[in-house]
Backbone bond lengths (Angstrom), bond angles and torsions (degrees), N, CA, C in turn:
res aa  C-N    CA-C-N  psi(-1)  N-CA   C-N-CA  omega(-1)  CA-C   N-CA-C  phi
1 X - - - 1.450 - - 1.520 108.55 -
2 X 1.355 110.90 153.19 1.753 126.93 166.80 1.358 125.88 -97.64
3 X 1.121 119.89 126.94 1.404 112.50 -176.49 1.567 98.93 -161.03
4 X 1.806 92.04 133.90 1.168 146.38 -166.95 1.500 106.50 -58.23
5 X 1.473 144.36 87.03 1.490 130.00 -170.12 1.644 127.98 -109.53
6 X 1.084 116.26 140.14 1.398 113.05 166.28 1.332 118.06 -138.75
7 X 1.460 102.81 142.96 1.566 116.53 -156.77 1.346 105.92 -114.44
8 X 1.536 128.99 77.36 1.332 113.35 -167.50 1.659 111.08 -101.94
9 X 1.703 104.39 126.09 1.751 114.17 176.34 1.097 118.43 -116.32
10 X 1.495 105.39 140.22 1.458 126.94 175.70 0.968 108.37 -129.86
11 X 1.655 114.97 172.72 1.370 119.30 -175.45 1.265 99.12 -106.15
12 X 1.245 102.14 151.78 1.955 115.99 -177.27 1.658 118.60 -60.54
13 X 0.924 107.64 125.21 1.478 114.34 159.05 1.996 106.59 -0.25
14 X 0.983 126.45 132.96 1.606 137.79 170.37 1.626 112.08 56.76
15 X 1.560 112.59 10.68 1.486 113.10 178.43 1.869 92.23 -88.36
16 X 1.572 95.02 135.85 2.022 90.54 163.96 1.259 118.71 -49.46
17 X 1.232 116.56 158.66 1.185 139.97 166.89 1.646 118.54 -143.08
18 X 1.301 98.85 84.89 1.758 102.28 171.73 1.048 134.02 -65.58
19 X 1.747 101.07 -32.09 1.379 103.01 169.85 1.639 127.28 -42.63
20 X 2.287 89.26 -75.36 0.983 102.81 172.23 2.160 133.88 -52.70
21 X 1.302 93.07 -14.70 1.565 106.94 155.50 1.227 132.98 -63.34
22 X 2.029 117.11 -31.28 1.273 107.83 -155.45 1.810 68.88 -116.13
23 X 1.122 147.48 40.40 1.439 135.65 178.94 1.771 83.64 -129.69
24 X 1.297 124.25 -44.15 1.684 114.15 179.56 1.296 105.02 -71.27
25 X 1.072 133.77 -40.66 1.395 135.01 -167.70 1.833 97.39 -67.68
26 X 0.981 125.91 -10.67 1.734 131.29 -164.27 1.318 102.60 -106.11
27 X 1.267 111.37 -65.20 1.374 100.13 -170.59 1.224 128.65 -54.92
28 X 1.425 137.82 -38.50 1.935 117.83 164.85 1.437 114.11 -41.33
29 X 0.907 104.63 -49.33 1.646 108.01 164.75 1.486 129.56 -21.88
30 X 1.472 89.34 -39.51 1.755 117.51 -162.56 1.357 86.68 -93.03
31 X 1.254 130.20 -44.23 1.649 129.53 179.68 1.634 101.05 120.70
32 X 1.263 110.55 26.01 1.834 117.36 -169.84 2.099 96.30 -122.13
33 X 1.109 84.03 93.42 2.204 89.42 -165.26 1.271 87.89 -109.26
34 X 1.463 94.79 145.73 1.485 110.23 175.84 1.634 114.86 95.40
35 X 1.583 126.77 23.26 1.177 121.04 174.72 1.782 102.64 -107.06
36 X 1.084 105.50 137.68 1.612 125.88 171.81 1.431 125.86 -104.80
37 X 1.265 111.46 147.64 1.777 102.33 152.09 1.690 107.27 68.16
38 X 1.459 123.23 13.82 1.183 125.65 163.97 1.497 120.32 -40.95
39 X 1.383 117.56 117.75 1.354 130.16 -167.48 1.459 110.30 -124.04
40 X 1.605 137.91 126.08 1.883 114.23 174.07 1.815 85.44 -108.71
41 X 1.491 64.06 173.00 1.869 89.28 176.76 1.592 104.61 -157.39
42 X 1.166 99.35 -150.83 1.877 109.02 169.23 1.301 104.21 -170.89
43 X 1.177 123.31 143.89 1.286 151.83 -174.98 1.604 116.05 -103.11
44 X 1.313 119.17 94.09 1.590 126.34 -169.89 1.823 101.05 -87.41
45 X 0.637 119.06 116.75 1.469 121.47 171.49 1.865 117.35 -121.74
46 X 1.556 102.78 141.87 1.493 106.78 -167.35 1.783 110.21 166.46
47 X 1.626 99.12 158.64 1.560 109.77 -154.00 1.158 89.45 -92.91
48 X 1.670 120.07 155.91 1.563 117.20 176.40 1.608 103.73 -139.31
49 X 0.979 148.94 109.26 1.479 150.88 139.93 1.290 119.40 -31.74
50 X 1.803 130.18 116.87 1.601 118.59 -178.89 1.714 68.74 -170.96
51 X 1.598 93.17 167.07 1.307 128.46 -171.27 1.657 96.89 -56.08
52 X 1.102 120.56 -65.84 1.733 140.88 -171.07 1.217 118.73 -147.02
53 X 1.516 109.14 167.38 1.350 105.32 -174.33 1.659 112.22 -57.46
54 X 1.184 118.23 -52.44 1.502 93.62 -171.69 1.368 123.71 -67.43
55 X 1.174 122.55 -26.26 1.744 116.91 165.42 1.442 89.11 -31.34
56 X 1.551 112.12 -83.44 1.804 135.50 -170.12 1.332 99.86 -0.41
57 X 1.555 113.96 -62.89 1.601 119.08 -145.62 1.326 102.72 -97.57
58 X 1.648 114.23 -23.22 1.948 109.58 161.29 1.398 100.41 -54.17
59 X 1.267 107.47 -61.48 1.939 103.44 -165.51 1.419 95.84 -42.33
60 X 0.919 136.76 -56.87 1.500 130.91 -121.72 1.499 84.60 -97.93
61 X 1.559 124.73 -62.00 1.522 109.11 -176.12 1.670 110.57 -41.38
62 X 1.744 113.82 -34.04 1.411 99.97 -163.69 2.067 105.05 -80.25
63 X 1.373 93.78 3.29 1.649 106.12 177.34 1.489 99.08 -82.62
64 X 0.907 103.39 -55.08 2.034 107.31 -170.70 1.480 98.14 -55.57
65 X 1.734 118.25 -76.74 1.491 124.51 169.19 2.091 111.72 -11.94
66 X 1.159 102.46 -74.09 1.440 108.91 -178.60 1.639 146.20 -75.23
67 X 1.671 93.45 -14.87 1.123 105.36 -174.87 1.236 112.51 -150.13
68 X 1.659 141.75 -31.12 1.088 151.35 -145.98 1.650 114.09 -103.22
69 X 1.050 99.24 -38.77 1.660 119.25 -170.85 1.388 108.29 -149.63
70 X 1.566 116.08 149.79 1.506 137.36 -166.78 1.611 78.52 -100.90
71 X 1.574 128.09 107.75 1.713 137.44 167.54 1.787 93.79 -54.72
72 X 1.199 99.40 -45.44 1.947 106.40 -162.72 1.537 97.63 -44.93
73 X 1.459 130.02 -44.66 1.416 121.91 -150.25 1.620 100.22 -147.78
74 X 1.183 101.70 2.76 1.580 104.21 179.54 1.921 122.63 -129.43
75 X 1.382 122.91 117.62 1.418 128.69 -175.20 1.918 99.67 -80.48
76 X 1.498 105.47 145.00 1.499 103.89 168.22 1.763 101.39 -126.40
77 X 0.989 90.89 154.82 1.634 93.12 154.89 2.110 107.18 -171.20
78 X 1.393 66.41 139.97 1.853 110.84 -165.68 1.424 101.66 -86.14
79 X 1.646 114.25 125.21 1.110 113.52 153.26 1.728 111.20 -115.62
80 X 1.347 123.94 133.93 1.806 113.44 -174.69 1.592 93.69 -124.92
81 X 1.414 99.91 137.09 1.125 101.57 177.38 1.970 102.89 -138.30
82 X 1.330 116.84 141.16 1.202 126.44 -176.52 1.151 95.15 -78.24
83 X 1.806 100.78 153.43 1.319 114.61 -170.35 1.609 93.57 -130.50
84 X 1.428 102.16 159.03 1.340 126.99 178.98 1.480 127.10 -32.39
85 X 1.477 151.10 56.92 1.252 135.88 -135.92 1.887 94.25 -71.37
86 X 1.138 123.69 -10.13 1.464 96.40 161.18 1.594 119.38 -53.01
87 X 1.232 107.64 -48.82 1.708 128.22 -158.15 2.401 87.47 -37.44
C-alpha cells in the first residue's frame, strides 16, 4: 500500500525559539499587531510504501526518532493517509 505522509515538528513547550521571536518581534512593524506566541517548525511531507498502515507509522515514528526530529527538544505528529491505488 501507498500512503500519503506528513511529519509535522515543533519545539516543545519552554525550549527557545529565536526564530519564532525575531518573526513576533517584526511583524507590528509590518503593520500586523496583535500576534502572540510565535512558534516555527517545518512540515516534512512524502509517500511511503509498507504492508499497512501500522507497519507505515512504525517506519515513520522510527524515521522521526532517528533522523527527522531532535525527540530531546522537539514534538512530531504524523498524519498518514492512504492513497488511491489506482493513482
Amino acid at each position: 500500500m501507498r500512503f500519503e505522509v506528513l511529519v509535522e515538528v515543533s519545539l516543545r513547550p519552554g525550549v527557545a525559539d529565536p526564530q519564532g521571536q525575531t518573526i513576533e518581534r517584526s511583524l507590528p512593524t509590518l503593520g500586523f499587531a496583535g500576534v502572540h506566541g510565535v512558534r516555527v517548525g517545518k512540515a516534512i511531507r512524502f509517500e511511503l510504501e509498507a504492508l499497512d498502515e501500522p507497519a507505515a507509522r512504525a517506519e515513520i515514528a522510527d524515521m522521526c526518532d532517528r533522523f527527522l526530529s531532535n525527540p530531546v527538544i522537539e514534538d512530531t505528529r504524523v498524519t498518514v493517509t492512504a492513497t488511491d491505488p489506482a493513482r
